[in-house]
N, C-alpha and C positions, 0 to 999 in steps of 0.2 A: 516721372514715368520710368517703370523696369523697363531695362534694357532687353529688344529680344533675342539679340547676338552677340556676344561678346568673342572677338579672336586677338588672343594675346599671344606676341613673342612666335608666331606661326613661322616653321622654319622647312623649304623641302629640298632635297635633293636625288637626285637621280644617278645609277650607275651609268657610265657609259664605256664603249669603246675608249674614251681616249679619257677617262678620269670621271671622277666626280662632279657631275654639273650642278651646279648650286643654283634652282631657280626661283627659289623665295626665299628671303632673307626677311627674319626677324619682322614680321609684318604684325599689325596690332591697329584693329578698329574696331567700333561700333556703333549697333543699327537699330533705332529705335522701333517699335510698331508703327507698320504705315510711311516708313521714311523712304527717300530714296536715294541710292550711293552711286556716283557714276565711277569706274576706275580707268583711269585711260593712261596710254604709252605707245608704244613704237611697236612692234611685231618683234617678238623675244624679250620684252619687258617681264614678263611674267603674269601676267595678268589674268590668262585662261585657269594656268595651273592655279594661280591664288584661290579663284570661284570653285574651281573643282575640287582641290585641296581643304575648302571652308563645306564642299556640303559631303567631302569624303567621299570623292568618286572617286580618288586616287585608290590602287590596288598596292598595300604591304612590299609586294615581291617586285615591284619597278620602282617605287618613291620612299625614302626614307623620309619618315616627318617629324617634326616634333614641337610640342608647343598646345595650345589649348584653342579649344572653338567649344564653344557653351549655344546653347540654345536654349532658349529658357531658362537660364543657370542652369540646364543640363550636359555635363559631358561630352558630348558624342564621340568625342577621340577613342573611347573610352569603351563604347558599343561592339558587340559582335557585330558582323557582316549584314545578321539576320535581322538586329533589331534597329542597326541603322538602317539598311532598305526597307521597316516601315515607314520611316520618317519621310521618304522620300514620294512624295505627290500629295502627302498629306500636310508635312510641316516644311517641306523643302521641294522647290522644283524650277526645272532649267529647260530655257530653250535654246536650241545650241544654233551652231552658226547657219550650216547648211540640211534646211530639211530634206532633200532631196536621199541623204542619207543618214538621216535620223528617222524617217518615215520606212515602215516595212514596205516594200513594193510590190507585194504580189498580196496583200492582206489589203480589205478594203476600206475605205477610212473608215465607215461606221464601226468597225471593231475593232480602231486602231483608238478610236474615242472611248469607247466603252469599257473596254481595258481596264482604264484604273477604278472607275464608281463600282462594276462586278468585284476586283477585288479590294483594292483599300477599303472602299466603302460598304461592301456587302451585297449589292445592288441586284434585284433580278436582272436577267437580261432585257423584260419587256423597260421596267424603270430604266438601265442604263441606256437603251437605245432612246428613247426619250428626253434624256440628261444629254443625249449625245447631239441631239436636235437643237437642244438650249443652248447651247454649248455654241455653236456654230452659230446661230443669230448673234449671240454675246459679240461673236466676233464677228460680226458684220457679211457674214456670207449669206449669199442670197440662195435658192430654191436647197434649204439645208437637207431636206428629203430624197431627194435627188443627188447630192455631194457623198449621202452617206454610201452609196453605194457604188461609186466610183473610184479607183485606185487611184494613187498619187500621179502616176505618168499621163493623168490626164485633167491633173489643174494647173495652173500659171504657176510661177515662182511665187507669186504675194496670196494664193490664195493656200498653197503649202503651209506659206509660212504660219498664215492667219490657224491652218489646221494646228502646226506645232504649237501654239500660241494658249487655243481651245485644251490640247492632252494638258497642256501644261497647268492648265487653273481647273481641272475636269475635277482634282479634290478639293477644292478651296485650301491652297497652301498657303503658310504666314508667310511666308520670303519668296520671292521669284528672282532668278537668276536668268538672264538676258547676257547671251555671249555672242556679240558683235550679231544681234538679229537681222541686221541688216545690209549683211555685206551681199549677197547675192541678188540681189534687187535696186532695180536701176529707181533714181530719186525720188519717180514722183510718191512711188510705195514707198519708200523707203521712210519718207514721211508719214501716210498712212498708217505702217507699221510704231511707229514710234508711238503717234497721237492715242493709237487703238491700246498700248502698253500703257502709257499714264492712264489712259481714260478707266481701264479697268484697272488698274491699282489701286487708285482714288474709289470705284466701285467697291471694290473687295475687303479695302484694308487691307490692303496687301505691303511690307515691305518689298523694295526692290532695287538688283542689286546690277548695275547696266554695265556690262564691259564692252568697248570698242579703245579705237585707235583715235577716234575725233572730237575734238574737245567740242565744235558747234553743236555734235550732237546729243550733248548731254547738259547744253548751257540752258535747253528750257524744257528737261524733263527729268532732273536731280535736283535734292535739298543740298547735298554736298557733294564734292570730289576729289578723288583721291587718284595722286598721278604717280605711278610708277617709272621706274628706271633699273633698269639692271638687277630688278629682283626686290626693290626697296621702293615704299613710297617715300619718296621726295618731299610730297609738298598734298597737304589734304588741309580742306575748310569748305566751311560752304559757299555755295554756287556762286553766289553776288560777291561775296565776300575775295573767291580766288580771282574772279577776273577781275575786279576792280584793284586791288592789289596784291598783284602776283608777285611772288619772293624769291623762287625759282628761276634759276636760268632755262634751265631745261624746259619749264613751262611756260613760258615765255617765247622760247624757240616754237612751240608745239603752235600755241596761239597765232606767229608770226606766219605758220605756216598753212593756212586755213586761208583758201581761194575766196576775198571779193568780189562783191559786183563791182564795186569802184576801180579793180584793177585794171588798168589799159590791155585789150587786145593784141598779145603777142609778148605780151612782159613775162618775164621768166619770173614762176613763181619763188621764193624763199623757199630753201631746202634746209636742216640740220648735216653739216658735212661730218663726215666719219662715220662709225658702228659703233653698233654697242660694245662692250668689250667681252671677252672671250668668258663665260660662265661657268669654264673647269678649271680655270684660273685664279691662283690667289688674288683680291684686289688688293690694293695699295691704294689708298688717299680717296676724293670724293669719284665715283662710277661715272660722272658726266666731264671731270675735268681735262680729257684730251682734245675735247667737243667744246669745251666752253669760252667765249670769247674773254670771260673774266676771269678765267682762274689762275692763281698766284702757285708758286712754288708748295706753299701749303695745303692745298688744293691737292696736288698731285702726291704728297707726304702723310696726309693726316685723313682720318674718315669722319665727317663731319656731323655731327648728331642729330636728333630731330629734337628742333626748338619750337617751344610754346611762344608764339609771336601773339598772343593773344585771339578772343572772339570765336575761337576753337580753328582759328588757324596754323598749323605747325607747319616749318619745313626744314627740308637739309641741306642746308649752307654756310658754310662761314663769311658769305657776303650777299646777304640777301639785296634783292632788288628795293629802292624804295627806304630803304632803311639805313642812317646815317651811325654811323662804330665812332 
């Protein structure tokens, strides 16, 4: 099977006040049709910038990039402004974190829906408002006639979301991009929100590309996962494949740190002590080694590669877990 994504060697940094921030470093994966990628890390991992970075929402005049993203063995790095903003709702589209300001607030959802089928797709407006109907049963909202004419300040957090969800598959896109969907919404949606994302990918044929901070939630609704650190993935394979043998310290840690039910009442959970380190900063040696209970002198010296561990598991260590030297 052709690949539908290909991002090789993906590099971005930022100007800032106080230097160069380097937030993606040399990143390189891919995503087949219909597959699913979870990418998870810590908050300043890099993780947003990578998803945005891959479908080129980043802006020339803030992010310096460099490096290849193919879509269909096409280009896009490569695209005007104009003919990449076709691509988007049709072959690429994202739901970001918080819809409350991704949603226009004063425009009402019916025409927040119809938007894209009137123009990607060409659509009358009687067909788009129709589509916009579909649209919203797809996603499980109820009296969707009624929804359509109501502004966002007067649904729930999960039925917002459910709307951001709908604009977002309004063109049938090949890839969907999920950026921490779920962090505004207390659990029980929160799960809702997840199931309702596999369930229509699986529908659509959709790839899809899940970014959060929590490795639970991406452990039963990705084919693979890819974990970040300091700008670098670390450590990527598929789903069964990374929990069962993690290589990673750092994902390891991430896993340690995921609340049980088994845990007694009042036990202070597992944290990862320290930060990440400073990302206008030259690095020196592995990014996780001031943090890591195992790292050696060379650890702190040396920058450690990403090794083919087999099964399309890779990661970056010079002392993997699990694995005897």
């Amino acid at each position: 099977m052709s690949e539908l994504l290909q991002v090789n060697n993906l590099d971005v940094r930022f100007d800032t006040a106080r230097g160069l921030l380097h937030a993606v470093k040399d990143v390189s994966f891919t995503l087949q049709p219909g597959e699913s990628l979870g990418i998870v890390g810590e908050s300043g991992s890099g993780k947003t910038v990578l998803s945005r970075a891959t479908m080129g929402l980043l802006t020339m005049s803030t992010a310096k990039k460099s490096g290849s993203v193919k879509l269909n063995d096409l280009e896009i790095t490569q695209l005007s402004r104009s003919d990449l903003r076709a691509k988007w709702g049709t072959e690429m589209a994202i739901i970001f974190q918080d819809p409350m300001t991704a949603l226009n607030p004063v425009r009402r959802i019916g025409d927040q829906i119809a938007e894209g089928p009137r123009i990607r797709l060409g659509m009358s407006k009687k067909d788009a408002k129709q589509r916009a109907i579909e649209l919203l049963k797809m996603v499980q909202i109820a009296e969707p006639e009624k929804v359509l004419k109501k502004f966002p300040l007067q649904l729930s957090g999960g039925m917002r979301q459910r709307v951001m969800i709908a604009i977002a598959i309004a063109c049938n896109p090949k890839i969907l991009f999920a950026d921490e969907p779920t962090t505004a919404l207390d659990v029980t949606v929160q799960a809702q929100i997840l199931e309702l994302i596999s369930s229509l990918r699986t529908q659509l044929n959709m790839a899809l590309i899940l970014v959060t901070h929590d490795l639970g939630v991406v452990a039963g609704h990705t084919d693979k996962i890819a974990v970040m650190y300091a700008g670098e993935i670390v450590e990527i394979a598929p789903t069964k494949e990374l929990f069962s043998n993690v290589r990673m310290p750092y994902t390891e840690a991430l896993l340690n740190s995921i609340p049980r039910i088994s845990n007694e009442s009042g036990v202070r959970l597992p944290v990862i002590e320290g930060r990440l380190p400073d990302p206008t900063l030259p690095q020196t040696g592995c990014g996780f080694s001031a943090r890591c209970k195992y790292a050696t002198e060379k650890c702190h010296t040396e920058r450690p590669p990403l090794v083919d561990g087999g099964s399309g598991h890779m990661y970056r260590c010079f002392f993997p877990l699990g694995v005897n030297k």
